[in-house]
N, C-alpha and C positions, 0 to 999 in steps of 0.2 A: 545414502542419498536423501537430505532432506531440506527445508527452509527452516528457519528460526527466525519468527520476530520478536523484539523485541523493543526496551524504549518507553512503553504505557509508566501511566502512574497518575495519581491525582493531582490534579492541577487546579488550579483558579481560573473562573471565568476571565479571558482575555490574556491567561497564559500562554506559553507554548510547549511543545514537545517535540521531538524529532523522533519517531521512531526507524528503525533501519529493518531489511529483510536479509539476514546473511545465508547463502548456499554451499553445503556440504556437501562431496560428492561429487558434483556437476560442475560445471562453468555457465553463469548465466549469460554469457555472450550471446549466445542464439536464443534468450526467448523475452518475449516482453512477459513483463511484470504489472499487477496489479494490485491493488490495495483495497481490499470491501472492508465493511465493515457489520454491525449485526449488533442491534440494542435492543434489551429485555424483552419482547412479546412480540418483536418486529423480521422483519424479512430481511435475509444479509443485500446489502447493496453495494456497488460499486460507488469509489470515492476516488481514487484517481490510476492512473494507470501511465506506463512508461512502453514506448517500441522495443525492439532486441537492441536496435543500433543507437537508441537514446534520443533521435530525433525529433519524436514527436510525443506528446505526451497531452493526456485531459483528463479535467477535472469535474466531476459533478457540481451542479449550479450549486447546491449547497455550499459547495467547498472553495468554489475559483473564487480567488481573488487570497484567499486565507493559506492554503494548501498548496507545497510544489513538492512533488517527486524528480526524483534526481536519480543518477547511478553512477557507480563507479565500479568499471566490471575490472579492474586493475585490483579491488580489495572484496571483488567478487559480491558485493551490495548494491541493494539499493535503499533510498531514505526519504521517509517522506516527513516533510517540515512539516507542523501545522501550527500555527499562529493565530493570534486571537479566537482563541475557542472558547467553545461556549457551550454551556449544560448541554445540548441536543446532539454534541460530538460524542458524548457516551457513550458508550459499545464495545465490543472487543474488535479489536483489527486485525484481519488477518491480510498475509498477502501470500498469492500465487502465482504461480510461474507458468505461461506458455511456451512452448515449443514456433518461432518464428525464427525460419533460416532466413528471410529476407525483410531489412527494415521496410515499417512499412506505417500506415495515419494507425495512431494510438486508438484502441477501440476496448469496452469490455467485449467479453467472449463468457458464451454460458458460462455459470460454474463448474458444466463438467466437463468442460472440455481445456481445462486445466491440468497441466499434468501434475504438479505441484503444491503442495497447501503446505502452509507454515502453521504453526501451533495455537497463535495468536497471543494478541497483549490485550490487557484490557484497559482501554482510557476512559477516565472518570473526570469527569468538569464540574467543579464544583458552584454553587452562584454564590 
């Protein structure tokens, strides 16, 4: 039973990436998803996150407007676009899995009340 992301790589400022969160194991039907992230000397943060049911989803002010998370629980992922980015997207991404039987307003949830962690990728923005 685990998450894998994947996706990260060096990019140019004002490129894009997609990274995706795949689950072994499990079915992520029943739990929202979230994406943090965590660069060099700083504290991991939230960056966007997805319901169980897909309905609802947010984005950190950093990120909206640039960033959409999405799912496909048919190939059991989820994916989060990011576009025009930029040196300060640097970090490694991780994303984690909650346990939500009923969809419900997209929120982060501490980090430990995740039941899931994926490995992480690391994106690097170049200027």
């Amino acid at each position: 039973v685990q998450l894998q992301a994947s996706g990260g790589g060096l990019v140019q400022a004002g490129g894009s990436l997609r990274l995706s969160c795949a689950a072994s194991g499990f079915t992520l039907d029943f739990y929202a998803i979230a994406w943090f992230r965590q660069a060099p000397g700083k504290e991991r943060e939230g960056v966007s996150c997805i319901s169980s049911g897909g309905g609802s989803t947010y984005h950190a002010d950093s990120v909206k407007g640039r960033f959409t998370i999405s799912r496909d629980n048919a190939k059991n992922r989820v994916y989060l676009q990011m576009n025009s980015l930029k040196p300060e997207d640097t970090a490694v991404y991780y994303c984690a899995a909650e346990f939500q039987p009923t969809d419900r307003t997209a929120y982060f949830s501490s980090w430990q009340e995740y039941d899931y962690w994926g490995q992480g990728t690391l994106v690097t923005v170049s200027s």
